[in-house]
Phi, psi and omega in degrees: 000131157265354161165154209206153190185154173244357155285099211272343168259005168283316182300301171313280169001275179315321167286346201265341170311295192293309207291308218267005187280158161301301156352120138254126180242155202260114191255316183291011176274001192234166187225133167248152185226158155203110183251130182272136182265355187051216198273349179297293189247174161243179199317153150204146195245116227197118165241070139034094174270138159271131155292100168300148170309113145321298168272338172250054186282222176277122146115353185240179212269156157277122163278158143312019201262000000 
């Protein structure tokens, strides 16, 4: 995870960082969630990186296992 908050203007902040920062990140590499808390929890907003399968990475084979 890269980062997660139940502040939706800390969440904006923070994505407008990442767009417009030196930092460049690979966004079809990312997952954003907005998870609804309804009267329980509030909202929390999450951002995500994917990790490739290490063993099943670019270029290798899939087992039958």
């Amino acid at each position: 995870m890269l980062f997660e908050t139940q502040d939706e203007s800390e969440w904006r902040v923070h994505l407008r960082h990442l767009h417009a920062g030196p930092v460049r990140i690979d966004w079809a590499m990312t997952r954003i969630d907005t998870l609804c808390g309804r009267l329980v929890q509030p909202t929390t907003y999450r951002l995500s990186l994917f990790v490739p399968d290490p063993v099943h990475g670019p270029g290798r084979e899939q087992s039958d296992h």
